[in-house]
C-alpha positions in Angstrom: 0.0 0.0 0.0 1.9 2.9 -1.6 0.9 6.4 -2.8 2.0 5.8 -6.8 1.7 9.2 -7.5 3.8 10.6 -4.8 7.3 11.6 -5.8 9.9 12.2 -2.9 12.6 14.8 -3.0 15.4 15.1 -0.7 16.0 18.9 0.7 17.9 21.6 3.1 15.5 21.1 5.8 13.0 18.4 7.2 10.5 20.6 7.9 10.4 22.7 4.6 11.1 19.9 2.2 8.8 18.0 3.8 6.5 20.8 2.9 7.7 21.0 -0.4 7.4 17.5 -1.3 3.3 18.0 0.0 3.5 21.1 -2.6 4.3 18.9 -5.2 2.0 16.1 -4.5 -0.6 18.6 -4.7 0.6 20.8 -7.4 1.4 24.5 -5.5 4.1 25.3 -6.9 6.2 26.2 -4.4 10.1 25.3 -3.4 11.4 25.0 -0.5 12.8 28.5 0.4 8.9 29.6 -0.2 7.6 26.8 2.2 10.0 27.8 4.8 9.3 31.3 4.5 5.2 31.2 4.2 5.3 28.8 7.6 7.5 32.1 9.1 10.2 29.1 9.8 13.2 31.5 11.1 14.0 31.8 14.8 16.5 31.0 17.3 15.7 29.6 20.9 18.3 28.7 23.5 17.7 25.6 25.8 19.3 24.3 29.1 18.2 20.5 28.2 18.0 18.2 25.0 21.2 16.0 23.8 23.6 18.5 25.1 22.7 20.9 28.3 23.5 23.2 26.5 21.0 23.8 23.1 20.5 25.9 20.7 17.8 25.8 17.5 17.4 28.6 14.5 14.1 28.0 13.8 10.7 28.0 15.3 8.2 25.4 16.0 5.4 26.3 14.7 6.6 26.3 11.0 4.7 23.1 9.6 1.3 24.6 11.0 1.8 28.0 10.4 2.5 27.0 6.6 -0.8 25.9 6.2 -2.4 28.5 8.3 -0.9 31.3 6.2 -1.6 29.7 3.1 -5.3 29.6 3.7 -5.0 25.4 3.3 -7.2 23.3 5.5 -5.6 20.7 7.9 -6.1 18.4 10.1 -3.4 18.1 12.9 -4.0 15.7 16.2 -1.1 14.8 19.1 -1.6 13.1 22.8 -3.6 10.3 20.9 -2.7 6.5 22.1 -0.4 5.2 19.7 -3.5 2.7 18.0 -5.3 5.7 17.7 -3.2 8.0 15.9 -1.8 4.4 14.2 -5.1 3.4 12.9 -6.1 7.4 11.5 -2.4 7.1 9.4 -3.3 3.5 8.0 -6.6 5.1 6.9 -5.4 8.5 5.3 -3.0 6.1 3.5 -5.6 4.0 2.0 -6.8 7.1 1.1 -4.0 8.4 -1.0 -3.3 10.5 1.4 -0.2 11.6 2.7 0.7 12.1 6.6 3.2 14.3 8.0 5.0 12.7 11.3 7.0 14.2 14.1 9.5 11.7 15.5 13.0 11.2 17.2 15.2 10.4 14.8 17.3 7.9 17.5 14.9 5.4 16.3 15.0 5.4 12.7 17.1 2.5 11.7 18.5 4.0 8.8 20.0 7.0 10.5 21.9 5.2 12.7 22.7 7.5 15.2 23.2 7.8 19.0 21.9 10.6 19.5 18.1 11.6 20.2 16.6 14.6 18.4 13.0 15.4 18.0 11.0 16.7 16.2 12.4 15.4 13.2 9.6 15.9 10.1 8.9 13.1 7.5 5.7 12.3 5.4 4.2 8.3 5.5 3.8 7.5 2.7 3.0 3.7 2.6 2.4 1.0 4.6 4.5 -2.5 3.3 3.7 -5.3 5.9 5.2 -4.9 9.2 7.0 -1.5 7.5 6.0 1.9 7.1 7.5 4.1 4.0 9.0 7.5 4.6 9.9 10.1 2.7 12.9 11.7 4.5 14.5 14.7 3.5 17.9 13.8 4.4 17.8 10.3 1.8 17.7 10.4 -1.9 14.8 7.7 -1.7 11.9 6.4 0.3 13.2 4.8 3.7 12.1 1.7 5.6 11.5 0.8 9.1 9.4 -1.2 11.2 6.1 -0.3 12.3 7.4 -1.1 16.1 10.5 1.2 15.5 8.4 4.0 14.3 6.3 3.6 17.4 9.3 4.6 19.4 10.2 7.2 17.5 6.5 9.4 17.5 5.8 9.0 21.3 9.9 9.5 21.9 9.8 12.0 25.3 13.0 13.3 23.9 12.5 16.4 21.7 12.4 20.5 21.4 8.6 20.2 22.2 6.6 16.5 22.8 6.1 14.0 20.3 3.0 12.7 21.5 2.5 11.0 18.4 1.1 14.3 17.0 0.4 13.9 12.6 -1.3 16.0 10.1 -3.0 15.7 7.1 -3.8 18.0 4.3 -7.6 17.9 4.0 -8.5 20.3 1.1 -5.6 20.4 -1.3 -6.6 24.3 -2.2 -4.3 27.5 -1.8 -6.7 29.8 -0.4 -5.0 33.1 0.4 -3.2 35.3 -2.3 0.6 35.0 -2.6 1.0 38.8 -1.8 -1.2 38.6 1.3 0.6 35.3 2.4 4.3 36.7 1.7 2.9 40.1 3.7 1.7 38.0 7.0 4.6 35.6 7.1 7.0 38.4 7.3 5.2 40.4 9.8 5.0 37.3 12.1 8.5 36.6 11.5 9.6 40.0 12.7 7.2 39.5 15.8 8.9 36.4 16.5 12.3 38.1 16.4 11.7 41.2 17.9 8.7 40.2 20.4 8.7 36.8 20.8 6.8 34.1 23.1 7.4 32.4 25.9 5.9 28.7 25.3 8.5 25.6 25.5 9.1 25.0 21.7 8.3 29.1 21.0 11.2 31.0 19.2 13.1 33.0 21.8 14.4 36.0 18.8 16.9 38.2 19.5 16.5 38.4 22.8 17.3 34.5 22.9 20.7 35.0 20.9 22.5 37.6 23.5 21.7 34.9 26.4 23.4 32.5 24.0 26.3 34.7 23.4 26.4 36.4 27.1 26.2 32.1 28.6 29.0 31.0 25.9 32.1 31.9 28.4 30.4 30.2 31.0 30.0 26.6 29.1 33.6 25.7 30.6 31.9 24.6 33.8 29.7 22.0 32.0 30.4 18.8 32.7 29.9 18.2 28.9 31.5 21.7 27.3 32.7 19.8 24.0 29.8 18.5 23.0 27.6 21.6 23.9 29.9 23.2 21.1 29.9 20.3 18.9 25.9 20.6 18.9 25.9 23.9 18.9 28.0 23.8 15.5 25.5 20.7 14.2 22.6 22.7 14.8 24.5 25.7 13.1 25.3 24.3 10.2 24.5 21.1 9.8 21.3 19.2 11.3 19.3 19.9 8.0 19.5 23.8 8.4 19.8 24.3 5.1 23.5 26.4 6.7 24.0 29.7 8.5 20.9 28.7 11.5 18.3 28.7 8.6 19.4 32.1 7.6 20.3 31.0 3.8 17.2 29.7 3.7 15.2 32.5 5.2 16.9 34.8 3.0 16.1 33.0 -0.5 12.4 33.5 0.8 12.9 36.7 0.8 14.5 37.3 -1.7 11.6 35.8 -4.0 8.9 37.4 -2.5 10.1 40.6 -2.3 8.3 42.8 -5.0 5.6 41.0 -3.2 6.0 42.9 -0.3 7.8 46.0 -1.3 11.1 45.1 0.6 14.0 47.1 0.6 16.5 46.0 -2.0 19.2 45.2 0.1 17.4 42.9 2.5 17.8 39.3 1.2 21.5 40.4 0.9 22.3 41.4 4.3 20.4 38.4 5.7 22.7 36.3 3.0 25.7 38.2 5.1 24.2 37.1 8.2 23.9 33.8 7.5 27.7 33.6 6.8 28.2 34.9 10.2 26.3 32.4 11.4 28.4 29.9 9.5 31.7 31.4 10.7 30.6 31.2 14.1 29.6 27.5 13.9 33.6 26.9 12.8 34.4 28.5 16.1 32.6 26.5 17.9 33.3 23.3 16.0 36.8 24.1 16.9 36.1 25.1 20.3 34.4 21.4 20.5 38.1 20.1 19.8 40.1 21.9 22.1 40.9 21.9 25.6 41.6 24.4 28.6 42.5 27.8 27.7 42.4 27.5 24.4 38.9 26.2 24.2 37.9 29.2 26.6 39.5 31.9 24.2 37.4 30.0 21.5 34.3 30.1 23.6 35.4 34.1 24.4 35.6 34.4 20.5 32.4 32.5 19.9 30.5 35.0 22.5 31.8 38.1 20.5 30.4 36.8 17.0 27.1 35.7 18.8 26.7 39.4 20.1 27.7 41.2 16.7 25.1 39.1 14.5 22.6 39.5 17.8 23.1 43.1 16.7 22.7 43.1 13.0 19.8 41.0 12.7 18.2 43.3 15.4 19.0 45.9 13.1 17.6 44.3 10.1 14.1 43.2 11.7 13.9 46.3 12.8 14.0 47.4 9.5 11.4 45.3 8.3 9.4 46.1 11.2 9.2 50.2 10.0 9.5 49.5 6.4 
């Protein structure tokens, strides 16, 4: 039991290409800078849990919904269901042809073989084979498979940004609703809000504000018991870890950069956020390197690391404020 006429892509970000791959199962027309951007994916929120006790995320959690939302697209979105519950609702959207979006911990997908929980990781079901389900993972050239037992692990893992709680969605009317103008308009606004304002839920975006306690704590990671690996992470989710590079910033800035006779941006915008996104990558190096030293040379790395944090705190304070009063 396969969707035939479901094609799977592999992308910069779980979340977006996930998003994308819906877009062209249902014919939107829409990549994957344009997904990110519609579902106002940007953010940056600084944890003292997950893999590391020390953590740190670009993006916000509310992108896969808020894609939909913006886009005037009816869904259908359950979590906190008992696993035969929300088991039995995938098995009959996939009979239906339907595809189902899944939020999981990746520690339990076979295929990945890693050590190391993180969650949400966002895939699309696609089929159902026996005792396997198919997935369409953004981070694999072609559909992946894994026990129906393993992915019962995985979407009711307690390890994540926010809980698993086998939580799914489902597109239920395949129709673009709101105009591209009036989606691009309200995606930026929110992001700005996010940036500038933001809230205060677990797996909310902490902005700007959420960036200088990252760079003002990054000294202070020399009394972790696990300082190396706070930096190693820190560089993963940075630039690697399906951010597409830069904390999301690249891919932020693409999104803005096609929508922005849309919206009547200023013309240097996409650029600077372009720039920013390099700082983002050369920060992730220090860290990375930071991650492989020792003593005092890994605290003049952390020292360095907390100088870069502040400067691109600043600039993209600068620029959201410019798209705040534009």
């Amino acid at each position: 039991m396969e969707l035939s006429s479901y094609v799977h892509s592999p992308g910069a970000h779980c979340g977006s290409a996930s998003l994308r791959n819906l877009a062209d199962f249902y014919g939107w027309e829409l990549n994957e800078s344009l997904c990110f951007g519609f579902g106002s994916g940007l953010g940056f929120s600084y944890y003292e849990r997950g893999p590391a006790s020390r953590v740190i995320m670009g993006r916000n959690g509310g992108l896969e919904a808020g894609f939909f939302e913006t886009l005037g697209i009816e869904y259908l979105e359950r979590s906190g269901q008992e696993w035969k519950t929300a088991w039995d609702a995938v098995r009959e959207h996939i009979e239906e042809g339907v595809p189902v979006m899944l939020f999981v911990d990746l520690y339990y997908l076979d295929y990945f073989d890693t050590n190391t929980h993180f969650g949400p990781h966002i895939l699309l079901c696609v089929g159902i084979d026996g005792d396997e389900v198919l997935l369409s993972d953004s981070e694999f050239e072609s559909i992946q498979r894994l026990p129906i037992s393993h992915l019962r692990n995985a979407w009711n893992s307690e390890y994540g940004f926010g809980p698993l709680d086998n939580r799914w969605l489902v597109v239920q009317i395949p129709s673009v609703e709101t105009d591209r103008t009036t989606a691009a308009e309200t995606a930026v606004e929110h992001t700005v809000t996010m940036m500038l304002a933001p809230g205060d839920g677990d797996w909310d975006t902490g902005g700007i504000a959420a960036i200088r306690r990252f760079a003002t704590d990054l000294p202070n990671w020399t009394e972790l018991e696990d300082t190396s690996w706070c930096a190693r992470f820190a560089y993963q989710n940075i630039e690697r870890r399906g951010t597409g590079g830069g904390a999301f910033r690249r891919l932020y800035a693409e999104f803005l950069n096609e929508v922005a006779e849309d919206v009547d941006l200023p013309a240097d915008v996409a650029n600077r956020l372009h720039d920013i996104a390099d700082d983002w990558t050369q920060l992730s190096t220090t860290l990375k390197d930071a991650s492989e030293s020792d003593g005092t040379e890994q605290e003049r790395l952390l020292d360095d690391a907390s100088t870069q944090a502040n400067a691109i705190a600043d600039r993209e304070e600068q620029l959201f404020t410019q798209l705040r009063k534009r």
